[in-house]
C-alpha positions as CSV (number, residue, x, y, z in Angstrom):
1,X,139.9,223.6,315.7
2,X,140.2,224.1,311.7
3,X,144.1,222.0,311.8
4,X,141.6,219.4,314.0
5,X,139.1,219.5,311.6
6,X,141.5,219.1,308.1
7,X,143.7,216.4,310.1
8,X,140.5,214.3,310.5
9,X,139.4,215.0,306.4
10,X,143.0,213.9,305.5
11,X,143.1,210.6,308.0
12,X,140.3,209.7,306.8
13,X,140.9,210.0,302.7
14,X,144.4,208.2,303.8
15,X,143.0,205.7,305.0
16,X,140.2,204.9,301.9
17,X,143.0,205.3,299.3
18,X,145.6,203.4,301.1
19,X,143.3,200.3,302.2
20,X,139.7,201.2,302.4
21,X,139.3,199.6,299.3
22,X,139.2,195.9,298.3
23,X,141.0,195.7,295.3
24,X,140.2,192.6,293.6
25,X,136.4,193.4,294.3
26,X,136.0,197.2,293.5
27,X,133.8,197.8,290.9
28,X,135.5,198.5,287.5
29,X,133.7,201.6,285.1
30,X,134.0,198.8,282.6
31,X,134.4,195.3,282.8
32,X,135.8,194.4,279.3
33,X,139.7,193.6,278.4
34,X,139.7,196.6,275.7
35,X,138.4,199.3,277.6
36,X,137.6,202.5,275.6
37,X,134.4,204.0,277.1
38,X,134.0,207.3,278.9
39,X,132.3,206.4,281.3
40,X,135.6,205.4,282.3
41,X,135.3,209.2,283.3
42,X,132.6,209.4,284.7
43,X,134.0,210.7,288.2
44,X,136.5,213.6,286.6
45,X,133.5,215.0,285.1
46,X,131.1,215.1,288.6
47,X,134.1,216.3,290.0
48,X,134.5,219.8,287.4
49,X,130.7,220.3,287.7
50,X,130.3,220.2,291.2
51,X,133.9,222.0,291.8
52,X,134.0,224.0,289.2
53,X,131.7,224.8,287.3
54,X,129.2,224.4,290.2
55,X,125.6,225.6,288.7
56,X,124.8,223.0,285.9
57,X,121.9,223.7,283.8
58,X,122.1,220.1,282.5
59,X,124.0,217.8,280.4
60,X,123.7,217.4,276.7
61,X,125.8,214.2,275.4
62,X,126.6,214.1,271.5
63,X,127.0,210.4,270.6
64,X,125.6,207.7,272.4
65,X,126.4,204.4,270.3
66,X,125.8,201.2,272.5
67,X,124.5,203.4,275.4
68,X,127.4,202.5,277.9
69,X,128.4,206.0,279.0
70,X,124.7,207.1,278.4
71,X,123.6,205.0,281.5
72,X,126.3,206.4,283.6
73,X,125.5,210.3,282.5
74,X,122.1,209.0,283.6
75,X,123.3,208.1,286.9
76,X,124.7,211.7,287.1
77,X,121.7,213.5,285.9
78,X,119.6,212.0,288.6
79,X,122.0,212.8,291.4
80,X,122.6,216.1,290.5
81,X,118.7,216.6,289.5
82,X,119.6,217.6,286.3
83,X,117.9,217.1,282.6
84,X,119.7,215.3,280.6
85,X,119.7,216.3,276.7
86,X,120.9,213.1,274.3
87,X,121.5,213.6,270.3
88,X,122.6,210.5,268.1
89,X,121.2,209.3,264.9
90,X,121.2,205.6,266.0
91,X,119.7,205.8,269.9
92,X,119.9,202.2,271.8
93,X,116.0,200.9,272.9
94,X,117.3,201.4,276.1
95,X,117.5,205.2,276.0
96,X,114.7,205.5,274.3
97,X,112.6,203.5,276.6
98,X,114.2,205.6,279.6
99,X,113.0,208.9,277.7
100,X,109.8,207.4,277.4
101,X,109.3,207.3,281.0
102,X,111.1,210.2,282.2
103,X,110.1,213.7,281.0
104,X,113.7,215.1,282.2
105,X,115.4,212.9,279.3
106,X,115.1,213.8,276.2
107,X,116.4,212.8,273.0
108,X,116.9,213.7,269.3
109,X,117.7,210.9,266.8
110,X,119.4,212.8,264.4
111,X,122.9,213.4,263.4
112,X,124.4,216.5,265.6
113,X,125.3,219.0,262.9
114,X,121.2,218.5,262.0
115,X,120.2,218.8,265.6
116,X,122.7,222.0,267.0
117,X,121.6,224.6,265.0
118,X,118.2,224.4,266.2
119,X,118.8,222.9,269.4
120,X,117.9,226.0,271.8
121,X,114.9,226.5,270.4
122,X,113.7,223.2,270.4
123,X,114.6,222.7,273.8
124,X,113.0,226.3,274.7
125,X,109.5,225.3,273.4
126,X,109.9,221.8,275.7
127,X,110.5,224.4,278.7
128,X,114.8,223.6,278.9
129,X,117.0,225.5,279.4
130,X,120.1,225.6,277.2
131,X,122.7,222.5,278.9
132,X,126.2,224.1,280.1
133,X,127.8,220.8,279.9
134,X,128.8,219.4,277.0
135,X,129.8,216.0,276.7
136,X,131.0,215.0,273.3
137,X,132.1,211.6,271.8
138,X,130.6,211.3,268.1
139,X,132.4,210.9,264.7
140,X,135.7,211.8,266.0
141,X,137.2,213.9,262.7
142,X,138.0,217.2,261.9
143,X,135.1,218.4,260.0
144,X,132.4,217.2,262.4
145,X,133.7,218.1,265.9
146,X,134.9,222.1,264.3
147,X,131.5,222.7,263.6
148,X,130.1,221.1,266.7
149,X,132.1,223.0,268.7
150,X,131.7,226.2,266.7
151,X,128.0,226.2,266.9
152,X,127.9,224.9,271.1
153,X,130.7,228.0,272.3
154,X,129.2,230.9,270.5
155,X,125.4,229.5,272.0
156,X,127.0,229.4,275.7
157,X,128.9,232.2,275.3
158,X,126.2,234.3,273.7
159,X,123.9,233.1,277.1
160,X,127.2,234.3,279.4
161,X,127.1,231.8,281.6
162,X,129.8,229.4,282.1
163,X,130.3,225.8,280.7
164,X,132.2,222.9,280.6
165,X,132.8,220.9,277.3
166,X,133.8,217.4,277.6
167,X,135.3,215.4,274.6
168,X,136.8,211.9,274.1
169,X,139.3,210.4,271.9
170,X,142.1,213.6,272.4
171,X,145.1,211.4,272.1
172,X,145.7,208.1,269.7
173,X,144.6,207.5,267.6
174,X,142.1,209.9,266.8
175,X,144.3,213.6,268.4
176,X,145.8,213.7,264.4
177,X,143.5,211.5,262.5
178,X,140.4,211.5,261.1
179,X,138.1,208.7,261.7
180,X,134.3,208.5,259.7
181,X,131.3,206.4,260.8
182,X,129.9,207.7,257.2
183,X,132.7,209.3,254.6
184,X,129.5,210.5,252.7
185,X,128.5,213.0,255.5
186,X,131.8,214.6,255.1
187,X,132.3,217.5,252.1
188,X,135.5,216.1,250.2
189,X,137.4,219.5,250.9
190,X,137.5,218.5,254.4
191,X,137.7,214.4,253.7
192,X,140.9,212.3,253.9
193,X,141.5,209.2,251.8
194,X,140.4,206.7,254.5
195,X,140.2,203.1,254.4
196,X,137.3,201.0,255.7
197,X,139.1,197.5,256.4
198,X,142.2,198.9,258.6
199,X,142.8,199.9,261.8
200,X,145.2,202.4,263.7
201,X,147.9,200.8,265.4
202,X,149.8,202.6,268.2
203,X,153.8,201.3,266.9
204,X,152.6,202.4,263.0
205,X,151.3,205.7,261.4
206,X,150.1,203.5,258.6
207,X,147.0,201.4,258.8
208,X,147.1,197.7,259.6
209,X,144.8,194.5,259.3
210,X,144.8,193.8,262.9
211,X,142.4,190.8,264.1
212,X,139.1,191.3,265.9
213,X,139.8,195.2,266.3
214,X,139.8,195.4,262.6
215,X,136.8,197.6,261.3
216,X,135.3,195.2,258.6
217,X,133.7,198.0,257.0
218,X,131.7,200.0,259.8
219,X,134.7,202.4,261.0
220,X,137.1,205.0,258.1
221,X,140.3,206.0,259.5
222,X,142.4,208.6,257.1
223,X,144.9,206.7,255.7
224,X,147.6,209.7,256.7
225,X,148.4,211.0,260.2
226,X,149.3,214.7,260.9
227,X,148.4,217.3,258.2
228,X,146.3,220.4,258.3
229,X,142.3,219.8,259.4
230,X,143.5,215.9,260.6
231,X,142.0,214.7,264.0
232,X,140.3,215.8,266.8
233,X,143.3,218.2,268.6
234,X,143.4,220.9,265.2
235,X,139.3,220.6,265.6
236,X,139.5,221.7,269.0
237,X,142.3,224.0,268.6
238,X,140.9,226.0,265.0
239,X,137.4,226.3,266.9
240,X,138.3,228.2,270.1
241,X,140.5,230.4,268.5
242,X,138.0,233.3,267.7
243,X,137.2,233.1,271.6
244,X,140.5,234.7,273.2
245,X,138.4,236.8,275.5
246,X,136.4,233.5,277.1
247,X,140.0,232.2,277.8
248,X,139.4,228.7,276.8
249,X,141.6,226.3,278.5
250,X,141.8,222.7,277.1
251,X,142.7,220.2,279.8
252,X,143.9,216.8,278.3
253,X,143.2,213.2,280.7
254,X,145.8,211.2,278.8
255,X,144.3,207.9,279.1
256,X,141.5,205.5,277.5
257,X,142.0,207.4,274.4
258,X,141.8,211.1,276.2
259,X,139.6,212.8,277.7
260,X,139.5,216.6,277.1
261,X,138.3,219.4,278.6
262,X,137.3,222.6,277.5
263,X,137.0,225.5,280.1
264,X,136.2,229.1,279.6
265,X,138.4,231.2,282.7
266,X,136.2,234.3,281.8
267,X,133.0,233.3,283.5
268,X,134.6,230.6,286.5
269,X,134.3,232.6,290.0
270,X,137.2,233.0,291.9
271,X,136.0,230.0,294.2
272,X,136.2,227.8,290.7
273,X,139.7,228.7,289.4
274,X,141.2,227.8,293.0
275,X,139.4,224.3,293.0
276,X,140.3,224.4,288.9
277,X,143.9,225.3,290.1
278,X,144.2,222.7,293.0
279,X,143.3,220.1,290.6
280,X,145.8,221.0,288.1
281,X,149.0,221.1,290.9
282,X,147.8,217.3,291.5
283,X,147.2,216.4,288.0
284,X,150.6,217.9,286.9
285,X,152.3,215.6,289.0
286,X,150.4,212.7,287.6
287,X,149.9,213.5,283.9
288,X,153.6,211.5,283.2
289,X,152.5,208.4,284.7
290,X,149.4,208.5,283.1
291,X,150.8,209.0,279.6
292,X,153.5,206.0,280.6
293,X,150.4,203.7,281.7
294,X,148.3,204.8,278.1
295,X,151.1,204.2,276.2
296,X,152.2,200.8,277.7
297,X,148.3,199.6,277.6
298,X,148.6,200.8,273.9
299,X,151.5,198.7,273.1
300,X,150.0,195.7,275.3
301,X,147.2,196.0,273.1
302,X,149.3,196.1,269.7
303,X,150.8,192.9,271.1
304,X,147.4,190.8,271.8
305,X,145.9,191.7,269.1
306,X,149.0,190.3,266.8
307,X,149.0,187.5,268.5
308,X,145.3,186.8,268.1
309,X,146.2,187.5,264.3
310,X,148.9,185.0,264.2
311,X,146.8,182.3,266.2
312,X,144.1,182.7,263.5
313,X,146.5,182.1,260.4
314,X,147.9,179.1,261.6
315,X,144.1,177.8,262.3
């Protein structure tokens, strides 16, 4: 009955992946030619909080820019009745309009490092509980994401419950170097010399002029890559290591820009570390092709935007 039962689960997965599934209509996570979203991931993360981590509390989100992953969290929160919990110092009308009308979303439009130290009890006296998932994609540099992190793991592990912590931009260009939306927000102990008018390219570890995706002004990448308290990756690393009894594990998706996740082994039941270590057999065999597809988009990328560069000086 149970070999019945499993032969019927696999036919039928089988038979979805292999051609259930019309490729040149199936909905894309996002439509444009330079993807970079993580919504992009929205599917990996439903997957660890219903597998893993399994009792959410709700989701708080660090950085919403243009709103794109927002809506999709959204999407999320509503299936798996959750309250969602947004901080960002520029939030989208469209956010804030949703908020407006739904007393489960709320949001704080502030920088994070403003909001986080207060953020339990502000979300206590509006009857939340404290989120145990975490996703995070704001000013991707060292200085900002240490403390974010520092101040979100000692909260959750102080409430001893467990969590999952969701970041983007773990691999190039941001996994050794910092970026700044604002240098000024940064002390200069912790800030790089940065330049406002070039742009990371995947081939170079120096900056480049490089067409449309060229800042003009808005975005700082640090001149240097590598070097102590450089990039998200050190961030992640310095600010988990005073938890060795939580047994942090940080999981790296190596593609649009990487997705990482942080998971504490300490507090998963037994159930959650065989579904954590299921996922991991499969995603071992995977992760080389999925570095080989990043780094070929990357370079693809590289490629069309000098091109577009050379286009516009013969114009």
């Amino acid at each position: 009955m149970i070999h019945r039962l499993l032969d019927s689960k696999i036919e039928k997965k089988v038979r979805k992946l292999a051609y259930g599934y019309n490729y040149r209509q199936f909905p894309l996570l996002q439509e444009d030619f330079f993807i970079y979203s993580m919504r992009n991931f929205i599917h990996i993360i439903e997957w660890f909080i219903v597998n893993v981590l399994r009792k959410p509390t709700g989701i708080l989100e660090i950085g919403i820019e243009r709103g794109l992953s927002t809506v999709s969290i959204l999407g999320l929160c509503k299936k798996l009745k959750l309250p969602y919990i947004g901080v960002d110092p520029g939030v989208v009308e469209n956010i804030k309009e949703a908020a407006a009308k739904d007393s489960s979303i709320v949001v704080f439009e502030n920088k994070s490092l403003e909001v986080l130290p207060n953020l339990g009890t502000e979300l206590k006296s509006k009857g939340f509980e404290f989120p145990n998932v975490v996703v995070i994609d704001g000013d991707h540099n060292y200085y900002t994401l240490f403390h974010e992190l520092k101040i979100l793991i000692f909260e959750l592990e102080e409430l001893k419950v467990p969590y999952l912590i969701f970041l983007h931009d773990v691999t190039w260009p941001n996994a050794f170097r910092d970026s700044y939306y604002d240098p000024a927000d940064i002390p200069e102990e912790y800030r790089h010399p940065h330049d406002p008018n070039l742009w990371a390219t995947y081939s170079h570890k120096e900056l480049q002029k490089f067409g449309s995706i060229t800042p003009k002004g808005e975005y700082h990448y640090a001149k240097i890559e590598g070097g102590p308290r450089n990039g998200t990756v050190p961030a992640v690393l310095d600010a988990i290591k005073g938890y060795k009894d939580a047994r942090l594990q940080f999981i790296v998706v190596p593609v649009v820009f990487g997705l990482g996740i942080l998971v504490p082994l300490s507090s998963l039941s037994l159930k959650s570390k065989f579904k954590l270590l299921s996922f991991l057999e499969i995603f071992d065999i995977f992760f080389p092709l999925l570095w080989t597809l990043e780094r070929n988009r990357l370079q693809l990328l590289e490629a069309y935007f000098k091109l577009e560069e050379q286009i516009k000086d013969k114009e």
